[in-house]
mmCIF file as gemmi writes it, N, C-alpha and C atoms, coordinates in Angstrom:
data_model
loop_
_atom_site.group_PDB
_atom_site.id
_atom_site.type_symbol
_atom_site.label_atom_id
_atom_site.label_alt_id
_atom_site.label_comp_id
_atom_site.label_asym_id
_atom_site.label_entity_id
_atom_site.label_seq_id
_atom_site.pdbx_PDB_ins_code
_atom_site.Cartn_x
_atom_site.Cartn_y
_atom_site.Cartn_z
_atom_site.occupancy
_atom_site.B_iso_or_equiv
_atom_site.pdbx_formal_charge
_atom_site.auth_seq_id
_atom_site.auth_asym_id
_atom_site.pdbx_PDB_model_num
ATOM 1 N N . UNK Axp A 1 ? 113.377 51.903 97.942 1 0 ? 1 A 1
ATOM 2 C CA . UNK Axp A 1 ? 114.435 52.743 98.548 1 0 ? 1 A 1
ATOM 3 C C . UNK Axp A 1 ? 114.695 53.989 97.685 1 0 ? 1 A 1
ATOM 4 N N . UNK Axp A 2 ? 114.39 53.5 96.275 1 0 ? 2 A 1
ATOM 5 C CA . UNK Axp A 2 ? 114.656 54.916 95.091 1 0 ? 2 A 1
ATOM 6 C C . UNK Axp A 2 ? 114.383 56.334 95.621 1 0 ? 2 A 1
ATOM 7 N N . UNK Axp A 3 ? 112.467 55.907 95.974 1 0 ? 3 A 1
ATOM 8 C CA . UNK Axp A 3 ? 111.681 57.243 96.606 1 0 ? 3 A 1
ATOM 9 C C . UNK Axp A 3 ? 111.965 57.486 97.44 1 0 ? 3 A 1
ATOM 10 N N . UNK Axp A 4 ? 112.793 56.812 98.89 1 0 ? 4 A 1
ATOM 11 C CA . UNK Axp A 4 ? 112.758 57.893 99.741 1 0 ? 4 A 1
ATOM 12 C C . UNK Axp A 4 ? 114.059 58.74 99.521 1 0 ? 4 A 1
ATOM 13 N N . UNK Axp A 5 ? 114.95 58.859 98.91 1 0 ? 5 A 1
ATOM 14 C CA . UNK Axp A 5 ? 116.703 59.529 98.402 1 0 ? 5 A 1
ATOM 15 C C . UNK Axp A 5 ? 115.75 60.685 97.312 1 0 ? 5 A 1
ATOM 16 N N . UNK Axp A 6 ? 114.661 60.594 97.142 1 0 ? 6 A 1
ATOM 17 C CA . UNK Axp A 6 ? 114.292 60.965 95.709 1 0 ? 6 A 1
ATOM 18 C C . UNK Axp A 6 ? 113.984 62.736 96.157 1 0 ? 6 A 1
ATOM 19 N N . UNK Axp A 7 ? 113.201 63.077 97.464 1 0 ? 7 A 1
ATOM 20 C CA . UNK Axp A 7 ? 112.798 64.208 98.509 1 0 ? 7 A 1
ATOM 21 C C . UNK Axp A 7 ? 114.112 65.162 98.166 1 0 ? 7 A 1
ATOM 22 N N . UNK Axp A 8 ? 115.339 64.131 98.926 1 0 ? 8 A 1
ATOM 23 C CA . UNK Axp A 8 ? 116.021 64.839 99.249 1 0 ? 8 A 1
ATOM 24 C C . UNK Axp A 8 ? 116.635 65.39 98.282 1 0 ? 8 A 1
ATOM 25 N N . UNK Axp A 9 ? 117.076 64.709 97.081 1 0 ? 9 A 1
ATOM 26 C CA . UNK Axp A 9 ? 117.71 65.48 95.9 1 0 ? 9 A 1
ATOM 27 C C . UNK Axp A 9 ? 116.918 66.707 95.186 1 0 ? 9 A 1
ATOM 28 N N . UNK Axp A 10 ? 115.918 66.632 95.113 1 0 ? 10 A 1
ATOM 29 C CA . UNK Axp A 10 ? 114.861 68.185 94.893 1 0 ? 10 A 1
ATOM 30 C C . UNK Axp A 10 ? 115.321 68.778 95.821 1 0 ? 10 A 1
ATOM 31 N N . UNK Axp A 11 ? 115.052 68.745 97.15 1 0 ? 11 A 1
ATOM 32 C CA . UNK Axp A 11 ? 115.386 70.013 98.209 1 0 ? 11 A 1
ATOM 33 C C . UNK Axp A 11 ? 117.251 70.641 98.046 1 0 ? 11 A 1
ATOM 34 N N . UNK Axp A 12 ? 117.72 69.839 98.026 1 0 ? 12 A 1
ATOM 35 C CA . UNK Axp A 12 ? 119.015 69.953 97.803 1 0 ? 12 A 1
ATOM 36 C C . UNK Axp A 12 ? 119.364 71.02 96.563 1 0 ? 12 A 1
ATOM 37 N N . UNK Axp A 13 ? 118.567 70.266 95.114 1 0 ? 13 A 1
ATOM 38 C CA . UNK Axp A 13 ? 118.601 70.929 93.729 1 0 ? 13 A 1
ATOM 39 C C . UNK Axp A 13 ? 118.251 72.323 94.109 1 0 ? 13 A 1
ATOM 40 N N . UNK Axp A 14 ? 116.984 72.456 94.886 1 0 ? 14 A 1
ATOM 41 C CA . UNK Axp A 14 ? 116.119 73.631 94.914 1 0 ? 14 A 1
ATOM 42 C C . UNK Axp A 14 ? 116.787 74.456 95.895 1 0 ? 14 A 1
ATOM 43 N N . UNK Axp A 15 ? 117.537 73.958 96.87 1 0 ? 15 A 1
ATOM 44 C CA . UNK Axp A 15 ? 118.162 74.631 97.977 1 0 ? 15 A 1
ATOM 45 C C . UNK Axp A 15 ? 118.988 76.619 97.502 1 0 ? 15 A 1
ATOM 46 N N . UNK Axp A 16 ? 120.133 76.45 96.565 1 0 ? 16 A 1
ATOM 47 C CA . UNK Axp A 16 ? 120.534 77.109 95.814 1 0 ? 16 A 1
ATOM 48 C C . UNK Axp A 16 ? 119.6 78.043 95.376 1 0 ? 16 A 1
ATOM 49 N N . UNK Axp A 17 ? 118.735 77.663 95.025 1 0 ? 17 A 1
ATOM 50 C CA . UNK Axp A 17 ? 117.473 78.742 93.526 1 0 ? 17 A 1
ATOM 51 C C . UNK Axp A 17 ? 116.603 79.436 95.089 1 0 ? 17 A 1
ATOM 52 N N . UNK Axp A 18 ? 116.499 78.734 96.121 1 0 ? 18 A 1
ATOM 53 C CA . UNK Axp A 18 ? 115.97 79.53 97.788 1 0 ? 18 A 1
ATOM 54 C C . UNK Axp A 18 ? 116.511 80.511 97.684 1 0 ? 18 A 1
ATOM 55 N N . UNK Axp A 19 ? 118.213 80.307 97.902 1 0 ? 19 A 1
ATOM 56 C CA . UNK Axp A 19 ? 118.9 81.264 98.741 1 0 ? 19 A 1
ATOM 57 C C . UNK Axp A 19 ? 119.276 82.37 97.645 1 0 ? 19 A 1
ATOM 58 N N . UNK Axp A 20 ? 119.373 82.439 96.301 1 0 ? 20 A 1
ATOM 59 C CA . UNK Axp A 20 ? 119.296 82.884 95.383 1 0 ? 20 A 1
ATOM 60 C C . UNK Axp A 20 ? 117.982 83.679 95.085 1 0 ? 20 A 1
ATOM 61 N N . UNK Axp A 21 ? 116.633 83.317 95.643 1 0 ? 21 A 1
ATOM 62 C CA . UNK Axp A 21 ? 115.41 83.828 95.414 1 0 ? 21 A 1
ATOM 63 C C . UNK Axp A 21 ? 115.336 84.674 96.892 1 0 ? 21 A 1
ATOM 64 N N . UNK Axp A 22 ? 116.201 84.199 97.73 1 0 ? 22 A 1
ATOM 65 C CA . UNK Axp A 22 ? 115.811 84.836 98.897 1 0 ? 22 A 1
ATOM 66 C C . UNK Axp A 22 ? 116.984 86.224 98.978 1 0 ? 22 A 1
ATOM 67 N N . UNK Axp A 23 ? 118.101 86.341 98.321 1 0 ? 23 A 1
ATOM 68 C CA . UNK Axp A 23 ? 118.841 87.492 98.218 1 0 ? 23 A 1
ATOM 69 C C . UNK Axp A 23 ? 118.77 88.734 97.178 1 0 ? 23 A 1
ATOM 70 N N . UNK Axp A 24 ? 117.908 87.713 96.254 1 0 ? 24 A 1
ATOM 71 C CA . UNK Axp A 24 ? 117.746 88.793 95.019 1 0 ? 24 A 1
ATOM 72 C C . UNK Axp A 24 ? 115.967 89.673 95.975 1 0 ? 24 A 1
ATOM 73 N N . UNK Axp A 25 ? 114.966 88.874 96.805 1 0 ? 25 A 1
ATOM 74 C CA . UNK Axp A 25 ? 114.345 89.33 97.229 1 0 ? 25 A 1
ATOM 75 C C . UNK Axp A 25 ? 114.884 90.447 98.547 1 0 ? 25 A 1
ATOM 76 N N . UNK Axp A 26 ? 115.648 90.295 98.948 1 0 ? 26 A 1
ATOM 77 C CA . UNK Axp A 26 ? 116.198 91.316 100.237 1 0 ? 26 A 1
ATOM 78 C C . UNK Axp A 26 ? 116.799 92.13 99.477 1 0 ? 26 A 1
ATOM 79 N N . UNK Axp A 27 ? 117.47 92.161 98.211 1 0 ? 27 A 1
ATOM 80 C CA . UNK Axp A 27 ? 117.761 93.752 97.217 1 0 ? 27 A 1
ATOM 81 C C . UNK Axp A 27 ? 116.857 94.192 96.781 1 0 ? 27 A 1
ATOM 82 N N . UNK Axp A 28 ? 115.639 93.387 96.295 1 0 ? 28 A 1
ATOM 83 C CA . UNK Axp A 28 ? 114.248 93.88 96.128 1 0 ? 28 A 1
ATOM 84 C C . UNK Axp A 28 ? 113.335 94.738 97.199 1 0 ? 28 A 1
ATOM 85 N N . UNK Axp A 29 ? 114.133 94.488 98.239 1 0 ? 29 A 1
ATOM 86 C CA . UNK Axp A 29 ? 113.406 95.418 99.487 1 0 ? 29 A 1
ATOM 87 C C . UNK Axp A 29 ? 114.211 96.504 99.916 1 0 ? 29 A 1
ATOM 88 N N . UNK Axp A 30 ? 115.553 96.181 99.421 1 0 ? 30 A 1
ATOM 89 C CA . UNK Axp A 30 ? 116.437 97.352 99.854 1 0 ? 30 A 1
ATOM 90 C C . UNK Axp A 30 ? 115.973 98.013 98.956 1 0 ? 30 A 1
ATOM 91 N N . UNK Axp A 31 ? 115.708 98.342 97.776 1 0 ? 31 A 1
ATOM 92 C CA . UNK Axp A 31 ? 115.546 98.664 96.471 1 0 ? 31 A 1
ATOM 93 C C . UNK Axp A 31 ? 114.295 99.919 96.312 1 0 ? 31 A 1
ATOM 94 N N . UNK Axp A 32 ? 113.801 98.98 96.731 1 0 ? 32 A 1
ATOM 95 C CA . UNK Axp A 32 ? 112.004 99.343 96.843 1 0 ? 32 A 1
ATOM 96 C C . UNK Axp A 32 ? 111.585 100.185 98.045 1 0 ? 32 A 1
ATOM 97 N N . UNK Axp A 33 ? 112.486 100.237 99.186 1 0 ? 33 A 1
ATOM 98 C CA . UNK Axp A 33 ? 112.538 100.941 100.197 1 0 ? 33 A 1
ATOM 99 C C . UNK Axp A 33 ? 113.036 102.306 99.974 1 0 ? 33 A 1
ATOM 100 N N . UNK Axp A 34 ? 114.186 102.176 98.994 1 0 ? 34 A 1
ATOM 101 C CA . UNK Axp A 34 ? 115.153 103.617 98.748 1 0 ? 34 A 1
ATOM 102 C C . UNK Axp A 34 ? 114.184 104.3 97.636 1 0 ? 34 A 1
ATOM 103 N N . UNK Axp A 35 ? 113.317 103.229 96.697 1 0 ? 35 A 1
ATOM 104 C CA . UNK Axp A 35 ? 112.422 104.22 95.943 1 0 ? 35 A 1
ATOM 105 C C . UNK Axp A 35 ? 110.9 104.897 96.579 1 0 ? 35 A 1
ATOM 106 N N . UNK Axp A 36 ? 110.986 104.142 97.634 1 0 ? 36 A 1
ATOM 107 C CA . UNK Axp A 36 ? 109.397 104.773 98.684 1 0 ? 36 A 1
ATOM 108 C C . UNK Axp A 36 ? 110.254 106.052 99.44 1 0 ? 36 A 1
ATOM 109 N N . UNK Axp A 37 ? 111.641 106.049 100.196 1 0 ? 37 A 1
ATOM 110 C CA . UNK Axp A 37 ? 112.258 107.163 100.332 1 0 ? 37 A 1
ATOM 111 C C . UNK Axp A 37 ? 112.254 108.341 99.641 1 0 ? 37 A 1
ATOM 112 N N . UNK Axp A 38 ? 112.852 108.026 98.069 1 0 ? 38 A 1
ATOM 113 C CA . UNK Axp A 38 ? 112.428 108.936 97.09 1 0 ? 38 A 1
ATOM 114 C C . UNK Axp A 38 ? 111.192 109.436 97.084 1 0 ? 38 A 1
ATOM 115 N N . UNK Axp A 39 ? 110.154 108.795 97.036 1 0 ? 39 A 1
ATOM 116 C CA . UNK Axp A 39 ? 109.22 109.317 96.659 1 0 ? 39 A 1
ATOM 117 C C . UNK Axp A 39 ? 107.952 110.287 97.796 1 0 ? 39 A 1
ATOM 118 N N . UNK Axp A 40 ? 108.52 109.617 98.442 1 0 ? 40 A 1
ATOM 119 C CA . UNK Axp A 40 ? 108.243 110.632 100.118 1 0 ? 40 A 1
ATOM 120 C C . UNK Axp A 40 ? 109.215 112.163 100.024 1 0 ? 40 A 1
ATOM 121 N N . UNK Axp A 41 ? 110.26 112.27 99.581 1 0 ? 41 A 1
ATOM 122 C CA . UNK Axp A 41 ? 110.885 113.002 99.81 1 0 ? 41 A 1
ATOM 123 C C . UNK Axp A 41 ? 110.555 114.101 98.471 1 0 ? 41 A 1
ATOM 124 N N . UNK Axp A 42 ? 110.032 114.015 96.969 1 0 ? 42 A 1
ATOM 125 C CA . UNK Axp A 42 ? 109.215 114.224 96.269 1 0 ? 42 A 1
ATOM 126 C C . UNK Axp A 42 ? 107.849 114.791 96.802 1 0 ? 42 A 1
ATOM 127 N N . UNK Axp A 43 ? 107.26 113.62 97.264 1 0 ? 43 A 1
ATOM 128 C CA . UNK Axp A 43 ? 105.906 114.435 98.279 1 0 ? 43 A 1
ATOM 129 C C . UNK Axp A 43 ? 105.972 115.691 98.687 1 0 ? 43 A 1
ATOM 130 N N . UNK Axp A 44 ? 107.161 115.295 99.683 1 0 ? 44 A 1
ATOM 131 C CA . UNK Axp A 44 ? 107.149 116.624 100.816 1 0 ? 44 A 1
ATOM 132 C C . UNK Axp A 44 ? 107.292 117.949 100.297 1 0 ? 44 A 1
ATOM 133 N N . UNK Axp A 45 ? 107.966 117.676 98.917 1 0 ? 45 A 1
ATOM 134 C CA . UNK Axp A 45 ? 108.186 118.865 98.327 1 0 ? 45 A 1
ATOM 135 C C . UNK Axp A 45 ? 106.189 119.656 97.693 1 0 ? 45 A 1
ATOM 136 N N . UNK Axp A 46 ? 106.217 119.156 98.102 1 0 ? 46 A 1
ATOM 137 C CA . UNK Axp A 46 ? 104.214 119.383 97.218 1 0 ? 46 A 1
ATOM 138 C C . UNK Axp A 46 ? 103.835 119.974 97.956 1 0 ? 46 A 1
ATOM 139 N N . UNK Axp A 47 ? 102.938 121.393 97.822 1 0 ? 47 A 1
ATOM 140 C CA . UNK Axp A 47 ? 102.8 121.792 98.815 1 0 ? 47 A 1
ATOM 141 C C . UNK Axp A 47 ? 101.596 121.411 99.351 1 0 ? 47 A 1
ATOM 142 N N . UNK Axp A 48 ? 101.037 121.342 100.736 1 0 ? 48 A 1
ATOM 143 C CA . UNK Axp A 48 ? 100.137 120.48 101.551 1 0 ? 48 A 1
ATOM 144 C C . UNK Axp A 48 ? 98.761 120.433 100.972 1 0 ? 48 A 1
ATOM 145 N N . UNK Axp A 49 ? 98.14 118.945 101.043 1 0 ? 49 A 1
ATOM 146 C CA . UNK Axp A 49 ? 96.929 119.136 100.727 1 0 ? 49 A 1
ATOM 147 C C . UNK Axp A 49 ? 96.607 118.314 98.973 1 0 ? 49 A 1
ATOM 148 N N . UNK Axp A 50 ? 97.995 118.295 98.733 1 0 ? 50 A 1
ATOM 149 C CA . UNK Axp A 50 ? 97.73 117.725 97.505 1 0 ? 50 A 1
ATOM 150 C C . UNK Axp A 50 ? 98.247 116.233 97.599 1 0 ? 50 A 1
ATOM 151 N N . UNK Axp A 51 ? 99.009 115.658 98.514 1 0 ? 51 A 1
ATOM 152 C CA . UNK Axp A 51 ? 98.773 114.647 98.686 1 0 ? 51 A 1
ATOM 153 C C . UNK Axp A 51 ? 97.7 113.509 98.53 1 0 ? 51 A 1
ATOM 154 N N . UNK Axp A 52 ? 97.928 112.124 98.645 1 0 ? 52 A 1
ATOM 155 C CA . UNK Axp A 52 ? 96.802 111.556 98.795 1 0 ? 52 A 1
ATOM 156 C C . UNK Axp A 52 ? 96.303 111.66 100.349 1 0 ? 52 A 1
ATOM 157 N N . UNK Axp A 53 ? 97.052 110.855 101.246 1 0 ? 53 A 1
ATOM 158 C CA . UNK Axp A 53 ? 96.433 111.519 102.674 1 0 ? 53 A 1
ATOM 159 C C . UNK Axp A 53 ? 96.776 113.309 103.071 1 0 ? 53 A 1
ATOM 160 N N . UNK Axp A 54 ? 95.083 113.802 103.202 1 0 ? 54 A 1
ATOM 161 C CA . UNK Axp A 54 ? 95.619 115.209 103.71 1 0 ? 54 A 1
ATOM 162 C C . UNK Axp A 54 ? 94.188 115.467 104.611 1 0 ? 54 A 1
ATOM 163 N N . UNK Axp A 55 ? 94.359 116.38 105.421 1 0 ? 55 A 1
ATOM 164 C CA . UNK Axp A 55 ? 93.23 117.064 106.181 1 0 ? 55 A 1
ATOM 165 C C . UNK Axp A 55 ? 91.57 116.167 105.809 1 0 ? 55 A 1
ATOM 166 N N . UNK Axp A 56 ? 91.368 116.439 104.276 1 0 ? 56 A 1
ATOM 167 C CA . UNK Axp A 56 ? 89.82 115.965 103.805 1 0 ? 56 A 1
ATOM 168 C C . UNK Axp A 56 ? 89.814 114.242 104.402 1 0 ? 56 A 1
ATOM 169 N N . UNK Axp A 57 ? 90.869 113.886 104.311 1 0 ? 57 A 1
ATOM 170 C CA . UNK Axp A 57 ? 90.657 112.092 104.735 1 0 ? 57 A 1
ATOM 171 C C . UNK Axp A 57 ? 90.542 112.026 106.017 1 0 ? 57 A 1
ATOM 172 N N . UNK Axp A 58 ? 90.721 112.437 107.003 1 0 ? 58 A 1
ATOM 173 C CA . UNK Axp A 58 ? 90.6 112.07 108.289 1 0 ? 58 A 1
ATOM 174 C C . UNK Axp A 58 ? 89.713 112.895 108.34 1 0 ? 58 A 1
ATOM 175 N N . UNK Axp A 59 ? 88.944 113.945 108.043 1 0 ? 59 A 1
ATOM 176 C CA . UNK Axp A 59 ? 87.283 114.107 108.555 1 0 ? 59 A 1
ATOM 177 C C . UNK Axp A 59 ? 86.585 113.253 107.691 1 0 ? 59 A 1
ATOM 178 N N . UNK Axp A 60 ? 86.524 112.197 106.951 1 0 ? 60 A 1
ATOM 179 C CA . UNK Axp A 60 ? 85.733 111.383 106.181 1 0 ? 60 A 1
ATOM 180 C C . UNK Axp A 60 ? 85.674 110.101 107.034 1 0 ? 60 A 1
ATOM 181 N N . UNK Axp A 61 ? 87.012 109.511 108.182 1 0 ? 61 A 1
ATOM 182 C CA . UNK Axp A 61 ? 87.125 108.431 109.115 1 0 ? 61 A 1
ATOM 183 C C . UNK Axp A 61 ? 86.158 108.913 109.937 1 0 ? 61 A 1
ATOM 184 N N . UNK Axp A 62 ? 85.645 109.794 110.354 1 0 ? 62 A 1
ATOM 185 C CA . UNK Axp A 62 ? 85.005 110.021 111.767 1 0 ? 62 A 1
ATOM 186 C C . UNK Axp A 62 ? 83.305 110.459 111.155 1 0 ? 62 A 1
């Protein structure tokens, strides 16, 4: 009877360190989103062509 009570107390323990891994990961995306914003907005300031995608990459697809 030990082992089967035994599942549930890990999931339970671990339950917490989830929802804890799962909120610190959704600030990790808010986070990481506002620094890809930044850095697009950096880009744009460049003037064209010096990017990584520019004009030369899409005649190299075809």
């Amino acid at each position: 009877m030990y082992g089967i009570g035994e599942p549930k107390c890990i999931c339970v323990r671990h339950w917490g360190e989830l929802v804890y891994m799962r909120t610190a990961l959704e600030r990790g995306i808010v986070y990481a989103s506002g620094m890809l914003k930044e850095r697009e907005r950096r880009l744009n300031r460049l003037p064209q062509g010096s990017g990584s995608r520019g004009p030369m990459d899409d005649e190299m697809d075809t």
